[in-house]
Backbone bond lengths (Angstrom), bond angles and torsions (degrees), N, CA, C in turn:
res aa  C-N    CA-C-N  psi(-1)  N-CA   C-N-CA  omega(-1)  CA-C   N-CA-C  phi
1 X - - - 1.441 - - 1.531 110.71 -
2 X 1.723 116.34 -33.40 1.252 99.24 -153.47 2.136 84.41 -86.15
3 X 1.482 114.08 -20.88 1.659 92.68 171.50 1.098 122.84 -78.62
4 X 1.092 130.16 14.05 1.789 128.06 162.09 1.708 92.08 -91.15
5 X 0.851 125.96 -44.96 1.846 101.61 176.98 1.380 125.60 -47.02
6 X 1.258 81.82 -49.76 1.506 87.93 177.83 1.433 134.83 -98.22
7 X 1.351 101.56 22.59 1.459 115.57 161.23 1.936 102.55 -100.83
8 X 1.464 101.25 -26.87 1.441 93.45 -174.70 1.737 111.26 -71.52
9 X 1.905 102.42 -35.46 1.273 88.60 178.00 1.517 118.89 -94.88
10 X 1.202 135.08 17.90 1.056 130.94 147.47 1.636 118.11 -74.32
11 X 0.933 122.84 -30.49 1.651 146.36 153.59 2.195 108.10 -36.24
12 X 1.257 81.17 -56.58 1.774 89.08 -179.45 1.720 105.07 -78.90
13 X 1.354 118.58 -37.86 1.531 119.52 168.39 1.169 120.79 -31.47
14 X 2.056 111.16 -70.23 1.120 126.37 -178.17 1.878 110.77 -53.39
15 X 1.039 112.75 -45.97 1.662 125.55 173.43 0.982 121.09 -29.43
16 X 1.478 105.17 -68.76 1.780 121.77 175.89 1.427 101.19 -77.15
17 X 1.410 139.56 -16.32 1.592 128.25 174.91 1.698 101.18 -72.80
18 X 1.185 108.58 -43.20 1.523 117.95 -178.46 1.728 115.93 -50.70
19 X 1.700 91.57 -75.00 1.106 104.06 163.88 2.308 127.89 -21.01
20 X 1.305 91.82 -60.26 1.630 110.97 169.75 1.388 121.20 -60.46
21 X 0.910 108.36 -42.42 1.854 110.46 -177.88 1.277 93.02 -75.12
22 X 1.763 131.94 -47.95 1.622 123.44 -172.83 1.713 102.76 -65.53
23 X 1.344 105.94 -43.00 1.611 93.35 177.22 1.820 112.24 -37.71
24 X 1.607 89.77 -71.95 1.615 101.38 176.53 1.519 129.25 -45.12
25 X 1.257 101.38 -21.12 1.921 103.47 176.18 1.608 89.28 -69.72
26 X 1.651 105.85 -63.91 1.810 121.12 -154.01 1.592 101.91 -51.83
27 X 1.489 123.48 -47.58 1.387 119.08 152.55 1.497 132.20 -23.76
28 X 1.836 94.75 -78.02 1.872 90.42 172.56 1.300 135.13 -70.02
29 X 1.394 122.38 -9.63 1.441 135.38 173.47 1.970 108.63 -68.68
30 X 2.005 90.93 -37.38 1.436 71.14 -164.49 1.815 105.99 -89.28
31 X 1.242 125.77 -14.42 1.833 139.35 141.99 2.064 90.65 -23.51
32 X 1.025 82.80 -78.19 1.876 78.46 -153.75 1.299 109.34 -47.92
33 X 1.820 119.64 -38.60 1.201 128.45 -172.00 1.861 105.45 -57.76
34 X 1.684 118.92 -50.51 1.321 118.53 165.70 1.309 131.73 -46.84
35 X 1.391 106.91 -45.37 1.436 108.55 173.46 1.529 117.93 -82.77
36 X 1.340 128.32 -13.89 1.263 126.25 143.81 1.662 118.83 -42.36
37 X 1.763 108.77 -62.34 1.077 93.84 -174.72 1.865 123.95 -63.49
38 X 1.468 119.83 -41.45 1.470 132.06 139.03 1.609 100.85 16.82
39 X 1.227 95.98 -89.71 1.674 127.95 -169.07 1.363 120.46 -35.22
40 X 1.599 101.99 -39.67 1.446 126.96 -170.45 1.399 103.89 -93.44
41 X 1.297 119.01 -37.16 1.600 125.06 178.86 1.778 106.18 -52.83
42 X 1.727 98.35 -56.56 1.593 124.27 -166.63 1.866 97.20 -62.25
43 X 1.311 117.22 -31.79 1.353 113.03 -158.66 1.857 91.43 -84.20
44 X 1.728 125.77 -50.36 1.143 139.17 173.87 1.625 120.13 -32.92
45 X 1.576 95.99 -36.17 1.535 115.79 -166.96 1.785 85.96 -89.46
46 X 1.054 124.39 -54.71 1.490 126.60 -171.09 1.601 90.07 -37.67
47 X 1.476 121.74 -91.58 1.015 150.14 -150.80 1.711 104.83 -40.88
48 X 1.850 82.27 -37.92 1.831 83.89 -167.98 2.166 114.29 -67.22
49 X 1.688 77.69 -17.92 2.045 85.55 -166.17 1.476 74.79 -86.99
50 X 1.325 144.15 -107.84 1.473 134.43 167.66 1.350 108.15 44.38
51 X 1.120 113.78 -92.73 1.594 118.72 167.23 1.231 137.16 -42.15
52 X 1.463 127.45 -47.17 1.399 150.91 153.38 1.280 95.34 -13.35
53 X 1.676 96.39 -83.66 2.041 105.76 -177.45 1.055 109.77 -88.28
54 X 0.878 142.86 55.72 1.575 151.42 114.04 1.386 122.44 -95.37
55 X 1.380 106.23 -23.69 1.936 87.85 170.38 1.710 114.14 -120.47
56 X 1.489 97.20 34.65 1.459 134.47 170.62 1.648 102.09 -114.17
57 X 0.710 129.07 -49.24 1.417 128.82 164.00 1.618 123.28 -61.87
58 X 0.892 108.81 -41.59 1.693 127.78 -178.54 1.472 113.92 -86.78
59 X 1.535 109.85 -15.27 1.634 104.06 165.99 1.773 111.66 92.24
60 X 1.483 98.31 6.49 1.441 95.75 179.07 1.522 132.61 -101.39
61 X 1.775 98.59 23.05 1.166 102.75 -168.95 1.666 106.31 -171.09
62 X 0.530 164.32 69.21 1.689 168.61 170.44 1.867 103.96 -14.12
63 X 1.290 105.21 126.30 2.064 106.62 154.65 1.182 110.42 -43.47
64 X 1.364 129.67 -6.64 1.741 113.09 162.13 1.430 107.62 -95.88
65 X 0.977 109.19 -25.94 1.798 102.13 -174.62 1.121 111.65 -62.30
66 X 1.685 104.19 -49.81 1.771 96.45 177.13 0.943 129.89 -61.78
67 X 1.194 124.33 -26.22 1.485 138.98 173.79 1.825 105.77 -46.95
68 X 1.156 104.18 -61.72 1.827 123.83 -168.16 1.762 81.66 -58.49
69 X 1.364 117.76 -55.29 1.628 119.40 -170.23 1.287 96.34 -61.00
70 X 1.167 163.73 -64.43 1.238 157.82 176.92 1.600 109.62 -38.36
71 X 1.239 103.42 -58.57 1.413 81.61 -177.31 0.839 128.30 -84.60
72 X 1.457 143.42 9.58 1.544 160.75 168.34 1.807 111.97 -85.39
73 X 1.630 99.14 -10.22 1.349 95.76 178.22 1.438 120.26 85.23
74 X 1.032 108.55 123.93 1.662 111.73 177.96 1.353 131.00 -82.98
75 X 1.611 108.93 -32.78 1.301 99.03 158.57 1.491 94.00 117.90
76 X 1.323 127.22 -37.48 1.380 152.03 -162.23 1.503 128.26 -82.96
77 X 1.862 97.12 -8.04 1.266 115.13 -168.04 1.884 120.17 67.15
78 X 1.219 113.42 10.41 1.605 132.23 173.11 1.660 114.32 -118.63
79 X 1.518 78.63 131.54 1.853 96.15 167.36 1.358 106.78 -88.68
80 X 1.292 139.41 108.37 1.270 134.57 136.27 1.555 131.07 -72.78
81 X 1.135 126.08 129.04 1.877 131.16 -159.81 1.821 83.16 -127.44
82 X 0.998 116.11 160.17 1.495 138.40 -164.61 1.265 104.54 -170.82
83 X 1.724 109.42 123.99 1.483 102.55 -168.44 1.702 83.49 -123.57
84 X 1.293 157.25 170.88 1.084 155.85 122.07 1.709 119.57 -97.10
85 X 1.422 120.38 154.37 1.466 125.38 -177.35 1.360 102.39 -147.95
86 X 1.267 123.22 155.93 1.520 118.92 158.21 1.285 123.47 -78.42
87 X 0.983 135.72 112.24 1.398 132.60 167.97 1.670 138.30 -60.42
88 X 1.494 102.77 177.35 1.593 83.82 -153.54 2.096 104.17 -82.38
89 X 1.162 103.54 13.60 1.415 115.14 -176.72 1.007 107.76 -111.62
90 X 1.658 131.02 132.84 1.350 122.98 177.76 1.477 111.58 -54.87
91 X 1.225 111.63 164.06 1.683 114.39 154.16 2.090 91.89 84.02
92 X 0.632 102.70 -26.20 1.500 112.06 -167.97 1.691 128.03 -85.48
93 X 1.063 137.13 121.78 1.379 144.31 -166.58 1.031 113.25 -114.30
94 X 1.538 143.22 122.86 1.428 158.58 172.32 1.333 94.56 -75.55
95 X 1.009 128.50 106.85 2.271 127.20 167.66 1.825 85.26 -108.08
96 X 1.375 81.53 153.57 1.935 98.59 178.98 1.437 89.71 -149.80
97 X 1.625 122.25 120.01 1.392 127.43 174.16 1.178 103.91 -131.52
98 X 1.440 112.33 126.58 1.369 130.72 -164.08 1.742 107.61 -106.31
99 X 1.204 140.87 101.36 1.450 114.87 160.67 1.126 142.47 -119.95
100 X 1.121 108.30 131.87 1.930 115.31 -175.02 1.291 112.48 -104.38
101 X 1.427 101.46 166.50 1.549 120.72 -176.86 1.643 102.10 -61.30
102 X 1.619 133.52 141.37 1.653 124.10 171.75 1.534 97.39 -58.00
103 X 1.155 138.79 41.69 1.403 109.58 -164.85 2.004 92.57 -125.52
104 X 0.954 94.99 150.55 1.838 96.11 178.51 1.577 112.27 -52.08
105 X 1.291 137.54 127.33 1.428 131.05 154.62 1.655 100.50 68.49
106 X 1.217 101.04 40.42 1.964 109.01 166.90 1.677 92.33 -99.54
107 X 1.223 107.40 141.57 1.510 118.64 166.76 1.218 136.49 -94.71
108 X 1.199 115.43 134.64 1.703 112.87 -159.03 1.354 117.12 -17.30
109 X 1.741 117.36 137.50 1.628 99.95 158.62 1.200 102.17 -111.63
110 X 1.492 134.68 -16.60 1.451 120.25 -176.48 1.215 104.23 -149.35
111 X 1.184 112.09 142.94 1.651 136.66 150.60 1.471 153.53 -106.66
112 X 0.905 124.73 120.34 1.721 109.24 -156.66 1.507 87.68 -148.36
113 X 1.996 106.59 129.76 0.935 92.38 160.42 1.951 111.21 -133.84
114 X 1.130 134.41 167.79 1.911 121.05 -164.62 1.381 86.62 167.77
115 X 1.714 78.68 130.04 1.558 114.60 161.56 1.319 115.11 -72.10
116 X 1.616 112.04 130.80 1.473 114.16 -178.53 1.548 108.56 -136.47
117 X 1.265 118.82 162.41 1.364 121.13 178.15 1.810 90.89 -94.85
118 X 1.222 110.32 125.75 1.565 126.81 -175.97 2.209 95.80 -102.65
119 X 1.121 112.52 129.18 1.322 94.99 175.57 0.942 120.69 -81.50
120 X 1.451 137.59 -41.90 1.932 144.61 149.74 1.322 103.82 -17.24
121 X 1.305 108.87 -41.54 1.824 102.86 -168.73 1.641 120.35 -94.09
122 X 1.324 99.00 -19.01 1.666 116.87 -172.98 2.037 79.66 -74.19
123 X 1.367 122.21 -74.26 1.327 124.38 -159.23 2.013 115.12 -52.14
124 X 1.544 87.72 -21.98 1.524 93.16 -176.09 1.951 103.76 -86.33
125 X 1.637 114.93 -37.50 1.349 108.04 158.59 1.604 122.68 -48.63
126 X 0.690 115.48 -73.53 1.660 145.92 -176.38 1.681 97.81 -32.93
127 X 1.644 122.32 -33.93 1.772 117.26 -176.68 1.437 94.85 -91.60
128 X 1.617 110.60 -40.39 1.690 103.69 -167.68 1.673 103.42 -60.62
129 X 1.491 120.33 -40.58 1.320 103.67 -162.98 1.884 113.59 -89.75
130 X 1.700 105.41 6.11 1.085 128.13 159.73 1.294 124.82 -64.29
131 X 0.955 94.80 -65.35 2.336 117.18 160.99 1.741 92.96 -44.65
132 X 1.262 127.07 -79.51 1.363 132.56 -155.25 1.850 106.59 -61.18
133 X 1.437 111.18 -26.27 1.276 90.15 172.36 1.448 121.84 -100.35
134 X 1.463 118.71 3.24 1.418 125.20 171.80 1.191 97.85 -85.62
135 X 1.814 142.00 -17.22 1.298 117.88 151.07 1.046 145.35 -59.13
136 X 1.457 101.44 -9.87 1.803 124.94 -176.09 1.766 109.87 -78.38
């Protein structure tokens, strides 16, 4: 009698040992699985500012367009914001593209900021300092 007890509770040992390690796998699987997705969000957001100034650079899109595209929504579940400045080099454009999750009070996932030659802006320099030196 007394080795059937103690086959039963060695029986319940192994159970709850089992039991614990599957907890602990189902735990770290689902950690990696989040920060996988993380990764993919951060890489989406890369790609998305990436693009921004590149078809700001390439002339296929004006700092107002994106703007109107931003606020119409992307579709993508991402806010992209696009700020432009002149920079301290002629010919040259400061872009700052910020992107967040569409979701209220999500915190930045990406930032990128690079000077680019914008062509709208190179042609709009290029008359003003045309005008300014035929005043000379």
């Amino acid at each position: 009698m007394r080795r059937r007890g103690s086959i039963l509770l060695e029986t319940l040992v192994a159970i709850v040992l089992f039991v614990a390690a599957a907890l602990f796998t189902l735990a770290s699987l689902r950690s990696a699985l989040d920060a996988t997705q993380r990764s993919a969000l951060r890489t989406r957001a890369a790609d998305a500012a990436r693009t921004a100034i590149a078809s700001l650079e390439a002339g296929l899109v004006t700092d107002s367009e994106l703007v109107r595209e931003r606020n119409a929504r992307r579709g993508d579940g991402l806010l992209v914001d696009v700020k432009t400045s002149l920079g301290n080099i002629p010919e040259l454009t400061l872009v700052e593209v910020s992107v967040r999750e569409d979701v209220e009070g999500e915190p930045l996932l990406f930032e990128l900021r690079q000077l680019i030659r914008m062509p709208d802006r190179r042609a709009v320099r290029t008359a003003t300092s045309d005008r300014s030196e035929a005043r000379r």
